[in-house]
N, C-alpha and C positions, 0 to 999 in steps of 0.2 A: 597400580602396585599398592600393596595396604604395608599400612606405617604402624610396624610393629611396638612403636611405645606404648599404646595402649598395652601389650601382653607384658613388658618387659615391666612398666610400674607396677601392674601386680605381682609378678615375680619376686621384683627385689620388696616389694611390702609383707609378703609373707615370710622371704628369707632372712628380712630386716627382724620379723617378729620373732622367727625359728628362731635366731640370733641372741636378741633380748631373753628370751624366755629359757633360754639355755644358757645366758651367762650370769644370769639369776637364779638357777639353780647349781651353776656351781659355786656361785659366791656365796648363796646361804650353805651350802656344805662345808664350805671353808669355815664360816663364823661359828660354824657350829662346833667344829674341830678346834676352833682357835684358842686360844690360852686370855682373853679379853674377858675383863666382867658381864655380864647378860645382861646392864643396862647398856653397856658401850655397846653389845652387839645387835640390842633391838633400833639403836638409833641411828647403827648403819643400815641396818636393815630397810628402815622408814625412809634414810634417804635414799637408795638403791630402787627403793620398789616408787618412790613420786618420781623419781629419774627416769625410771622404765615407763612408770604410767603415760608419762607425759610425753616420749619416744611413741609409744604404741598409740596415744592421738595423733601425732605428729602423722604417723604411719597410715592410722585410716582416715585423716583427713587427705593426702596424698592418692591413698587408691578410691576414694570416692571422685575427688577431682579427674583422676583417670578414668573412670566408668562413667560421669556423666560427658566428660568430653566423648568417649566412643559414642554412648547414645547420642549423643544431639551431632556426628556425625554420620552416624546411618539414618538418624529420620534426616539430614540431607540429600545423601544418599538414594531413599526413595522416594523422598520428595523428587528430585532430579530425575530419578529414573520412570517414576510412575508421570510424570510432564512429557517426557518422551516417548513412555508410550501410548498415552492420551493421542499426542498429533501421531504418532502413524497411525491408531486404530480410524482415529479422523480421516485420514487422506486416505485410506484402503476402505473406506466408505462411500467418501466422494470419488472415487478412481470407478470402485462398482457400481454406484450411480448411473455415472458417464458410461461407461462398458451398458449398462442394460438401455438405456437409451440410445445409444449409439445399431445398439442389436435390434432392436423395436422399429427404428429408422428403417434398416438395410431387411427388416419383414417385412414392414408393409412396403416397401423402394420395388421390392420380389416380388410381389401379389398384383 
């Protein structure tokens, strides 16, 4: 069964962004309409926008952590799967071996 957190981090890391990036532009809409001086409102602005900045690292460190956990489990994955098929292609080898020996036997056994 595959363990959908790998889809679900990135989900909520782009929602988390759509989020940010949408409630920063309403709140610079607001300061913009606001009745505040324009140096009070570049200084929320500045802190608003290192608040967001640091949310949106926070966020793709997050979905990086999820992407390399996926990868490093699929190269499990076919690590595992390519070891199992190494020994059957192995033993369906060694089975045809034994099979054309055993047929070789039971020719010349004939003759």
């Amino acid at each position: 069964m595959t363990d959908n957190r790998e889809y679900s981090l990135g989900s909520m890391g782009a929602m988390g962004l759509a989020f940010v990036t949408g409630g920063l532009l309403g709140f610079a809409a607001a300061l913009l309409l606001a009745s505040q001086s324009g140096r009070q409102s570049r200084e929320q602005l500045r802190g608003y926008a290192r608040r967001a900045e640091e949310r949106v690292h926070e966020l793709a460190d997050k979905a990086t952590e999820g992407v390399d956990q996926a990868l490093e489990k699929g190269r499990e994955f076919i690590k595992d799967k390519q070891a199992v098929l190494t020994e059957a292609v192995e033993t369906g080898r060694t089975a045809m071996q034994r099979e054309r020996e055993r047929l070789s036997v039971d020719k010349h056994a004939r003759q």
